[in-house]
Backbone bond lengths (Angstrom), bond angles and torsions (degrees), N, CA, C in turn:
res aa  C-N    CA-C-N  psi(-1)  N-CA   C-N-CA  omega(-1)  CA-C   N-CA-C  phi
1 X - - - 1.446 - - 1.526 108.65 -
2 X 1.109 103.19 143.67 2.098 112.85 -166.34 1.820 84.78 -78.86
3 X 1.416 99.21 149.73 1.550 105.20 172.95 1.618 108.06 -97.72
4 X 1.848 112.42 -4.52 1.541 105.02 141.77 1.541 146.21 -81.52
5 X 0.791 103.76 22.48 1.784 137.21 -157.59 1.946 87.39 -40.00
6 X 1.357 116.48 150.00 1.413 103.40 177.14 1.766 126.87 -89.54
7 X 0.844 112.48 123.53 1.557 116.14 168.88 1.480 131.85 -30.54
8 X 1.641 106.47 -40.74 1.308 121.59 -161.80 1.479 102.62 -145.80
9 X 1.120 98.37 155.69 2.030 97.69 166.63 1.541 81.24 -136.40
10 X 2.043 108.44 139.33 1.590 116.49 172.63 1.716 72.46 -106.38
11 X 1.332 112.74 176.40 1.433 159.94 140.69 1.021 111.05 -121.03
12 X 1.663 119.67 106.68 1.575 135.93 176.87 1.752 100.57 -96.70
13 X 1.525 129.13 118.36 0.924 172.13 -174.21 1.643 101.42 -100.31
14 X 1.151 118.50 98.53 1.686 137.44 175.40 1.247 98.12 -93.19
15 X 1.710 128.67 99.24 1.555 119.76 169.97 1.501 116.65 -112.72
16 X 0.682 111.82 157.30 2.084 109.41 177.82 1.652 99.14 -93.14
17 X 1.383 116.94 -16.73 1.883 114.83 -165.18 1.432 80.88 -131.70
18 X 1.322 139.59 91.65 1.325 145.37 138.46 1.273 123.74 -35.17
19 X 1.507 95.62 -62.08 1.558 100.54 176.03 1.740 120.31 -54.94
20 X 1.311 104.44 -39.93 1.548 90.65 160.95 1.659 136.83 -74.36
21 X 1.594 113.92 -24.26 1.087 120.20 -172.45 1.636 95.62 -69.87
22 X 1.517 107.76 -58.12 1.712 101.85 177.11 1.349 121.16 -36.28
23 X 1.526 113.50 -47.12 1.593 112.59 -165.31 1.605 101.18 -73.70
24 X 1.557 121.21 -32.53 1.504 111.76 -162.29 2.078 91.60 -93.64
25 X 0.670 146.87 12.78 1.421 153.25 159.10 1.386 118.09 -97.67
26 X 1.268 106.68 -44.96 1.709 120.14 -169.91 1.423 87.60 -63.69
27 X 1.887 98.15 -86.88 1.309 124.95 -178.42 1.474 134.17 -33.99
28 X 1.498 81.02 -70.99 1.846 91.37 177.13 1.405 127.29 -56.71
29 X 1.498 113.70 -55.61 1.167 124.79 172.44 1.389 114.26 -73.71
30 X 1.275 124.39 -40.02 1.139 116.52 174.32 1.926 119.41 109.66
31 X 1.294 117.70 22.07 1.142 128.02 -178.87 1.394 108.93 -100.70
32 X 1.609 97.26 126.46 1.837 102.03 -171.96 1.243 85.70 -75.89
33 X 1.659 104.06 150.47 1.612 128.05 137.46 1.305 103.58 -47.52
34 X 1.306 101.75 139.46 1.441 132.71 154.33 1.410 121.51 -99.12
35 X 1.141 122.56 -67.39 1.118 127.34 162.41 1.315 115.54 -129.52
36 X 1.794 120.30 161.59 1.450 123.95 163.29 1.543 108.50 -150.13
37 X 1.372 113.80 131.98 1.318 137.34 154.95 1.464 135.03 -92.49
38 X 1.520 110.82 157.77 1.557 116.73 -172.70 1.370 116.38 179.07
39 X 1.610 112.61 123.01 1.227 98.33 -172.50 1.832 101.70 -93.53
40 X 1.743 101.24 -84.28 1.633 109.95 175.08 1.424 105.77 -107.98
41 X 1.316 111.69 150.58 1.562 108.84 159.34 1.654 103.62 81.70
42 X 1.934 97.74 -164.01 1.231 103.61 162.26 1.436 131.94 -59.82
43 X 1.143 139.71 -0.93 1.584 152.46 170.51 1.216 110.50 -63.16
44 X 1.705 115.31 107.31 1.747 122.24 -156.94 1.174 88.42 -160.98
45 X 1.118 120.19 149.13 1.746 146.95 156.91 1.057 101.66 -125.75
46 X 1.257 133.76 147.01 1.659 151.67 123.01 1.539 115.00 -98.27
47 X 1.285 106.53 124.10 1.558 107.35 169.82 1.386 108.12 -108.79
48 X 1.784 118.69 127.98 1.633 111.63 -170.48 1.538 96.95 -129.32
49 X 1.191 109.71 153.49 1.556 123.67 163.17 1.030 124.32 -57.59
50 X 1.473 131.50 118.15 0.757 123.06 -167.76 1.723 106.48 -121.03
51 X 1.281 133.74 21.59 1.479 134.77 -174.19 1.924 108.49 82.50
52 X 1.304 119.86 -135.82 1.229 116.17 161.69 1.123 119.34 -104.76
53 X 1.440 128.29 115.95 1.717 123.07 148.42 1.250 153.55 -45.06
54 X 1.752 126.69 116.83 1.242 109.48 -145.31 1.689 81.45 -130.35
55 X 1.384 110.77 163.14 2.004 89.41 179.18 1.546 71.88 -128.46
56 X 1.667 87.36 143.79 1.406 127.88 175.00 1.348 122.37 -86.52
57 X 1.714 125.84 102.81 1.701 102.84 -168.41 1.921 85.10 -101.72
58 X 1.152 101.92 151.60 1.660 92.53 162.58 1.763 108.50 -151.65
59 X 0.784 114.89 144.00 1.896 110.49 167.27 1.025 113.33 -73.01
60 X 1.883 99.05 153.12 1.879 99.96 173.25 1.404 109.98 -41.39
61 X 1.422 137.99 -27.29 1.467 117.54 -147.13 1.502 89.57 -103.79
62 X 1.689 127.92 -25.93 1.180 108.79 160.57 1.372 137.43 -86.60
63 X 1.036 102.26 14.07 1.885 110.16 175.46 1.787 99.03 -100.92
64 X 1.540 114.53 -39.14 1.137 118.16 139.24 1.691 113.39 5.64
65 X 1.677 92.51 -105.78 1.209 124.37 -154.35 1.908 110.74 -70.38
66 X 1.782 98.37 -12.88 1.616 105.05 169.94 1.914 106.32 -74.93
67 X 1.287 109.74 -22.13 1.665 109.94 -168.38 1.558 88.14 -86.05
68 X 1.283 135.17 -40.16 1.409 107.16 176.70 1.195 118.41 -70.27
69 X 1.669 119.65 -50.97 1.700 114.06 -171.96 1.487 108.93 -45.41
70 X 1.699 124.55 -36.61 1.109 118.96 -165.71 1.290 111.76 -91.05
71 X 1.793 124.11 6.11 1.495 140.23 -172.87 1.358 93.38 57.10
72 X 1.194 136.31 73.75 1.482 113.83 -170.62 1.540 98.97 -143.75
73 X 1.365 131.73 147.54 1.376 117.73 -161.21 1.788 110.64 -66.41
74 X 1.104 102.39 158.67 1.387 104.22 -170.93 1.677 111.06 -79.44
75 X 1.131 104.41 131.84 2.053 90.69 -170.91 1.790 97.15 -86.95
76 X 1.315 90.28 174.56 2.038 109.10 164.43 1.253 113.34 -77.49
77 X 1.355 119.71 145.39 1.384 107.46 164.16 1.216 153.68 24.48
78 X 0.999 162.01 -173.63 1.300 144.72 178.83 1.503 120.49 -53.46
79 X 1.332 121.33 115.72 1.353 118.52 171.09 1.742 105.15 -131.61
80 X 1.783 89.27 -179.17 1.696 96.78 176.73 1.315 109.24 -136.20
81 X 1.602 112.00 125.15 1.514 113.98 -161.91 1.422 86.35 -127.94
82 X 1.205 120.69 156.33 1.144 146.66 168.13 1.601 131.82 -84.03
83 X 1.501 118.54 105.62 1.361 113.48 -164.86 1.577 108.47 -123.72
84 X 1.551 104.41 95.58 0.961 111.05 168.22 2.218 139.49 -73.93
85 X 1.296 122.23 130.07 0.913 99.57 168.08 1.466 144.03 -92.35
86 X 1.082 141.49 97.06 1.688 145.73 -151.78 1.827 106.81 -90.58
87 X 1.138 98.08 161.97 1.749 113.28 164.34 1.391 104.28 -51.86
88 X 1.614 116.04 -62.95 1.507 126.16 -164.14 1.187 104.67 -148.64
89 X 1.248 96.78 122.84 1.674 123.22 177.08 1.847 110.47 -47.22
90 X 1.709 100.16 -55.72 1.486 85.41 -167.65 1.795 117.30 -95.70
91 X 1.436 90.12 5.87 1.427 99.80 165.96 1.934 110.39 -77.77
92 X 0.981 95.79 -36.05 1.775 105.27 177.19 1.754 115.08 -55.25
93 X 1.297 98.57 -58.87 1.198 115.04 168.72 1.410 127.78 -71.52
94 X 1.364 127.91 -15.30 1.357 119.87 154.55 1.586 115.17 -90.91
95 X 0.998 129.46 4.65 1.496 134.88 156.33 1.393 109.70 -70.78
96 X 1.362 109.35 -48.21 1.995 116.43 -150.09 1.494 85.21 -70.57
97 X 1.516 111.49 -45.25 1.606 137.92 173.42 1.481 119.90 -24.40
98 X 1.594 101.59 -65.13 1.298 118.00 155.26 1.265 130.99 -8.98
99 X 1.511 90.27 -73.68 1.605 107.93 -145.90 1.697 89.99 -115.11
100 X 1.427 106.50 44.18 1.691 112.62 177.87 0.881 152.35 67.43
101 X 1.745 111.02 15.42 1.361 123.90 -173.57 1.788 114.31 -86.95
102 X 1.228 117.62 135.64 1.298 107.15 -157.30 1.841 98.74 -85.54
103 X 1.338 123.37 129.55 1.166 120.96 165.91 1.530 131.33 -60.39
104 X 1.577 119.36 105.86 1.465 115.23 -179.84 1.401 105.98 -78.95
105 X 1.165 150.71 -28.50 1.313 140.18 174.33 1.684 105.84 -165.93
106 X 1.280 106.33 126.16 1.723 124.60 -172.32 1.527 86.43 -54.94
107 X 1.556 98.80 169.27 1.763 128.50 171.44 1.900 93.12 -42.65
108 X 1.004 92.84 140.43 1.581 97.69 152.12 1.770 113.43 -166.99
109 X 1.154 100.55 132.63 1.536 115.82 149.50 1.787 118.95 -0.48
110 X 1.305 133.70 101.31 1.443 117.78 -175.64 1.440 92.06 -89.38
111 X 1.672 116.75 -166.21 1.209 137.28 148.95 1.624 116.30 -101.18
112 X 1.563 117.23 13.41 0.835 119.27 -178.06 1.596 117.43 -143.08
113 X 2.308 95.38 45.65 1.506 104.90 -157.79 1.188 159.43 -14.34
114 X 1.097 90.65 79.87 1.537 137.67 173.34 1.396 115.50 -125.97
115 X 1.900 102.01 150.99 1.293 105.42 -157.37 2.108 87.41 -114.20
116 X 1.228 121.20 99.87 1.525 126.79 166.22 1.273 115.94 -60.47
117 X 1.139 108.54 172.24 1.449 129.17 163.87 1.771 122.49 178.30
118 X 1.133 161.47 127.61 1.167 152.82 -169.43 1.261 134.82 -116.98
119 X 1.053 141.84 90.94 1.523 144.05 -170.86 1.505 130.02 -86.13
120 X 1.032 127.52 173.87 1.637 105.65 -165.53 1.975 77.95 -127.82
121 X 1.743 97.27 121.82 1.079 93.08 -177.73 1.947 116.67 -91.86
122 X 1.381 108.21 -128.60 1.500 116.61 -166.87 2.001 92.92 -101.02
123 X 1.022 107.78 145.36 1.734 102.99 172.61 1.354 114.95 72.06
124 X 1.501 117.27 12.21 1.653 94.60 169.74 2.272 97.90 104.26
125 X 1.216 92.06 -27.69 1.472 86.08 172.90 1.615 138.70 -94.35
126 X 1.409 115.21 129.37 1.094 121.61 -177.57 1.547 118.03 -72.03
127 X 1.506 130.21 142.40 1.111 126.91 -150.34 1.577 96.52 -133.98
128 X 1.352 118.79 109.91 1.912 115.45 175.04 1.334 99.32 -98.94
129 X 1.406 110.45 130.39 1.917 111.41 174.23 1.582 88.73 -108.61
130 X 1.569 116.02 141.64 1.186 124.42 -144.66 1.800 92.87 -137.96
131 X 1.400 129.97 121.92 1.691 133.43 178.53 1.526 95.73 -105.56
132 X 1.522 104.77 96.75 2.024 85.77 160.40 1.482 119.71 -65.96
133 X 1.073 112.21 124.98 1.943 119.00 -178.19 1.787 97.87 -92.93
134 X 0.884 119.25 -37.80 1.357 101.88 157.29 1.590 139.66 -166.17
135 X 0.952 142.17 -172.36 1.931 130.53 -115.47 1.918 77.01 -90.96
136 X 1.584 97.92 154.55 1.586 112.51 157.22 1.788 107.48 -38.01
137 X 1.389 99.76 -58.97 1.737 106.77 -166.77 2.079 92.18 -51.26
138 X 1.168 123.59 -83.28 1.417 106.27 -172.85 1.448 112.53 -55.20
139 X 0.798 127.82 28.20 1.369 115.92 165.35 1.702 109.85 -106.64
140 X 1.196 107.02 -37.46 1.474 128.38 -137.78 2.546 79.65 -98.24
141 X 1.250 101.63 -15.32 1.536 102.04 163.24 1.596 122.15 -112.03
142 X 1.167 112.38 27.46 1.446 123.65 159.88 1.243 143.26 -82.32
143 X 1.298 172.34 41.33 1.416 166.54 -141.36 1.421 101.68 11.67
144 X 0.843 119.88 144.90 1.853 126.98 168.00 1.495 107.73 72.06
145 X 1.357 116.16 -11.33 1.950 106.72 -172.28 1.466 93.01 -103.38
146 X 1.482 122.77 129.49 1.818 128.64 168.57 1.417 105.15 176.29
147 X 1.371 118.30 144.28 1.221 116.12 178.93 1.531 131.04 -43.77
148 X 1.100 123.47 -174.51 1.421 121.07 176.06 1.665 111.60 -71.20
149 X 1.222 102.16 -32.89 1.978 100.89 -179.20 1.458 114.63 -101.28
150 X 1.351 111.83 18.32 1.538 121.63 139.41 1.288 126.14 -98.59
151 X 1.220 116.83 -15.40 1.800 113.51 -159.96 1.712 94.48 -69.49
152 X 1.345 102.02 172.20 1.854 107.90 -176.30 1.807 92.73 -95.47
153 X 1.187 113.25 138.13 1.413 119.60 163.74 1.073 124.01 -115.06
């Protein structure tokens, strides 16, 4: 392990309607600002909390196989969706709901218990609100759950 290992992971979010992406991130979801900058004009940052950051690697066949468990339309090629984890799935989604976010596929049941759901967020990004049903430790003693340099190849 590097003894520069990173502190933080940002996700920089390129929007043309700021003002909405802020309010449905800030607002909707509910992530305080941290910081925000601006010099003239349209030139704005918001930096928001986002809980802890974890980066997600997955293969086509498992990003695949996340658009079915979550019934959720199947995307093109490589993309980057956003998977948030919440208290309650369908509390998440009747907020985003609210305030106009179009639902790509209701809460559902994973095989990897967890409670999904997918929304089509601000800018082109898709948004999964994610319920752990139960702890890393039972998960991590199940058939099929182990790191990558355990799995059978």
């Amino acid at each position: 392990m590097t003894t520069n290992a990173p502190r933080q992971l940002r996700l920089i979010i390129e929007t043309d309607d700021f003002d909405e992406a802020l309010r449905f991130y800030r607002d909707v979801l509910g992530m305080p600002e941290q910081a925000a900058f601006a010099t003239e004009g349209e030139d704005r940052v918001a930096i928001l909390h986002a809980g802890i950051a974890t980066l997600e690697l997955a293969s086509p066949a498992h990003a695949r196989t996340i658009d079915e468990v979550e019934n959720a339309p199947a995307t093109e090629g490589p993309t980057l969706r956003l998977a948030l984890e919440v208290q309650d799935t369908e509390q998440a989604v009747d907020a985003a709901a609210a305030h106009g976010a179009e639902l790509l596929a209701p809460p559902t049941r994973t095989p990897f218990r967890t409670l999904n759901a997918r929304i089509q967020g601000p800018a082109g990004w898709q948004v999964t609100f994610f319920q752990e049903l139960e702890t890393l430790e039972e998960r991590e003693g199940r058939t099929g759950f182990a790191t990558d340099d355990q799995r059978p190849r």
